[in-house]
C-alpha positions as CSV (number, residue, x, y, z in Angstrom):
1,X,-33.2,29.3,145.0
2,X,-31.4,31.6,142.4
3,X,-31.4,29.0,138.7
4,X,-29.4,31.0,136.9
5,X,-26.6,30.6,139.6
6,X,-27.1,27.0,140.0
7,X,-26.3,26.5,135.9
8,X,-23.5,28.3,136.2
9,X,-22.2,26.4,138.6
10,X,-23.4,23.0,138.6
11,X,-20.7,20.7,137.1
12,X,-21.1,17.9,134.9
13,X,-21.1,15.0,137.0
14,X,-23.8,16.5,139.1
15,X,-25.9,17.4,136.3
16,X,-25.8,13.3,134.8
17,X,-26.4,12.6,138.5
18,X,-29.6,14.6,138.0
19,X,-30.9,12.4,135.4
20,X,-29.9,9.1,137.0
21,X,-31.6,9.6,140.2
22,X,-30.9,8.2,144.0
23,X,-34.3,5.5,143.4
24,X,-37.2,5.6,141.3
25,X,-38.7,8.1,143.5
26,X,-36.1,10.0,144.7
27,X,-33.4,12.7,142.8
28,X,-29.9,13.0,144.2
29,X,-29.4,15.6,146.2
30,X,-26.8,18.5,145.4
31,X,-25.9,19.9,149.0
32,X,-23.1,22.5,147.9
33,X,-26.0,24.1,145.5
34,X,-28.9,23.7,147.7
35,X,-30.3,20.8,145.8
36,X,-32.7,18.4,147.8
37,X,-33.3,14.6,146.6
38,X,-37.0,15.0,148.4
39,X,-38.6,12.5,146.1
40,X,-41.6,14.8,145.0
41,X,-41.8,13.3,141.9
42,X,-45.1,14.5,140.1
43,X,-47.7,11.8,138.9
44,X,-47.3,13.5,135.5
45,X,-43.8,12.9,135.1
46,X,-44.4,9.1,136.2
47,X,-46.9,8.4,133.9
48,X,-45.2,10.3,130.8
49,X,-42.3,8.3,132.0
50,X,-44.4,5.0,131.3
51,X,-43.8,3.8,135.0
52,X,-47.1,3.0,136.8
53,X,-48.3,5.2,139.5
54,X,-49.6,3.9,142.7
C-alpha cells in the first residue's frame, strides 16, 4: 500500500468517513484506494478511546 498516494488522492468525504467508522469495530472500507473496513481495531485504541474492551 503506497500512503503518500492514498493522501493525495483520498477525498474529503472519504477521509470524515474514516473517522466515523462502519460500527464500533469496524472502519469503512475505501475500495477505489485499497482501503479495507477489516475491523482490527487495536485494544489500545479502545481503551484510549474510553470504550471497554472485551
Amino acid at each position: 500500500m503506497d500512503i503518500q498516494k492514498i493522501i493525495t488522492e483520498i477525498v474529503l468525504e472519504e477521509k470524515v468517513s474514516l473517522c466515523s467508522g462502519q460500527s464500533a469495530w469496524e472502519t469503512k472500507a475505501i475500495e477505489r484506494l485499497g482501503i479495507s473496513g477489516d475491523g482490527n481495531v487495536p485494544a489500545g485504541k479502545i481503551r484510549a478511546a474510553g470504550l471497554p474492551y472485551r
